[in-house]
Structures are given as C-alpha cells and as structure tokens.
N, C-alpha and C positions, 0 to 999 in steps of 0.2 A: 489795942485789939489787933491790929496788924501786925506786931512783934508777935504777938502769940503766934498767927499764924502763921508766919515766916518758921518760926521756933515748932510747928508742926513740920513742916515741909521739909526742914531740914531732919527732923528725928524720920521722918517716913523714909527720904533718901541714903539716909546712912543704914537704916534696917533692912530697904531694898540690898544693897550693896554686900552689907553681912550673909543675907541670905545666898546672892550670887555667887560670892566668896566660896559658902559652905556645899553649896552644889558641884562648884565648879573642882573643890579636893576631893568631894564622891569621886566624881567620871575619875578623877585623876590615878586615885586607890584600883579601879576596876581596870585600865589600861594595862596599868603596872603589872595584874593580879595575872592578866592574859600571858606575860610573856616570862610568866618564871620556869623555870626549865630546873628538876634536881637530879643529882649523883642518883643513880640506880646499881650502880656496880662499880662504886669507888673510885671512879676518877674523877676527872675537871670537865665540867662542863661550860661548853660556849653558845649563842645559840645567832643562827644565821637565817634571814630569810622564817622568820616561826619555826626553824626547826632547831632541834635543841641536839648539839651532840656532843657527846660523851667520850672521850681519852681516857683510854684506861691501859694502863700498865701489863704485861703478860709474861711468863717465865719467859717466850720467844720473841718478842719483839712488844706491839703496840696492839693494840684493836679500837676500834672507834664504834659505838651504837649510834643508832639514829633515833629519835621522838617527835613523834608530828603529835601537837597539842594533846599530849601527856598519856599518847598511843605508840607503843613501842611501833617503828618503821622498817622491815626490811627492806636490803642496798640494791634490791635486784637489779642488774642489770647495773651497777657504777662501778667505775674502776677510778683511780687516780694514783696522786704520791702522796707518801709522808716526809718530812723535812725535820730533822733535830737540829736544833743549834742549842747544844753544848759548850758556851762558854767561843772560843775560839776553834771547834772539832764540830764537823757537819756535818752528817748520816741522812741518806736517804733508801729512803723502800718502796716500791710498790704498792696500793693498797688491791687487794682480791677479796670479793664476796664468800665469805665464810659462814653459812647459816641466817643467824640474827644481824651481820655487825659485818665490820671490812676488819680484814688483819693486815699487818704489813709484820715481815719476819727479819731481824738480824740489827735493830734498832735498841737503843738502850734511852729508857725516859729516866732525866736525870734530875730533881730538885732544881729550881730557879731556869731548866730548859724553856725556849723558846720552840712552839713545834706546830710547822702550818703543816695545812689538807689539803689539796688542792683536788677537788671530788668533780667528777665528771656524770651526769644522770644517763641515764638511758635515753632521756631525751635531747640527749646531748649540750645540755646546758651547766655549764662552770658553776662551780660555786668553792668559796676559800675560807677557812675556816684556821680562825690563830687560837691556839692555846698557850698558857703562861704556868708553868708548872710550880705548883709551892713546895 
C-alpha cells in the first residue's frame, strides 16, 4: 500500500514539473514575440534598447529608420555618425534628420560591411547601434 502511494507522489510530481516546464516555454514564446523587429524598406535591421532600426542602402549614401514597438519613430531632434568598415577602407558621415529617417551622404554599404551608428537623442542620451551587412 505504501509503494502505491509513494508511486502516486511521484506520478503527481513529475506531472507538476511537466506542467511548469510547459508554462514556463509560453512566457518564453511571448518575450521573444515582443522584441522582433522586420525590414520595412529592405535593409538590415538591428534593434537596441526596444527600438528596432533599419539600414538601408541609398543611391547617395545610407539612411537609417527608427520603430518604437512596430510604430514607425521619427529622429526629431538626433544627430550622430555613420562608420563603414569595408574590409580594410573606413568611411565616415554625418547622420542629419531627413523626414522619417537620418541620412548620412557619400558612404557606400558594401556586402559583408561592418557599419556602426553612433545616434545621439535630443535628450541627449547615446545610444550605438552595429550592423553586419549580408
């Protein structure tokens, strides 16, 4: 009689444990779900701090968008640089508030380029931002 109920106690605790298990890959699915961030205008997106931003290629240089939780964000008010590392060749530009997005002009994004942001807000708080170009 006591083996039985040992042999209950243990079935209860392994089915607790299952149950935990499958709770605890919900929340995990829904974290994940928060912080996806997608291409809207064909570049690489990184995403820093909840915000998701977007490198994108331009006949003149670079542009970058901003998405605060899947709300296009205008740059009002940020200025910073762009940085390319091409291989061994280093290009830098300005970035300037353009509309929707920051432009940086005379920059060339090159396949397997390496290319930070280094964005400054209006409220004057840094924030850096790496892309990896495929």
């Amino acid at each position: 009689m006591r083996r039985i109920h040992e042999k209950r106690v243990t079935m209860k605790r392994r089915m607790l444990a299952a149950v935990a298990l499958s709770l605890s890959a919900l929340s995990l699915q829904a974290a994940l779900a928060h912080g996806t961030h997608k291409a809207r205008h064909g570049g690489v997106v990184a995403v820093v701090n909840d915000l998701g931003f977007e490198l994108v290629s331009t006949p003149t240089g670079a542009a970058i968008y901003i998405d605060d939780h899947g709300k296009p964000m205008a740059p009002i008010g940020m200025t910073g640089k762009l940085t390319v590392l091409n291989g061994t060749q280093k290009s830098e530009a300005e970035l300037v508030v353009s509309g929707e997005k920051l432009e940086a002009k005379g920059v060339k994004l090159a396949p397997g380029a390496k290319v930070v942001a280094a964005l400054t807000t209006s409220a004057k708080k840094v924030i850096t931002v790496r892309f990896t170009l495929k």
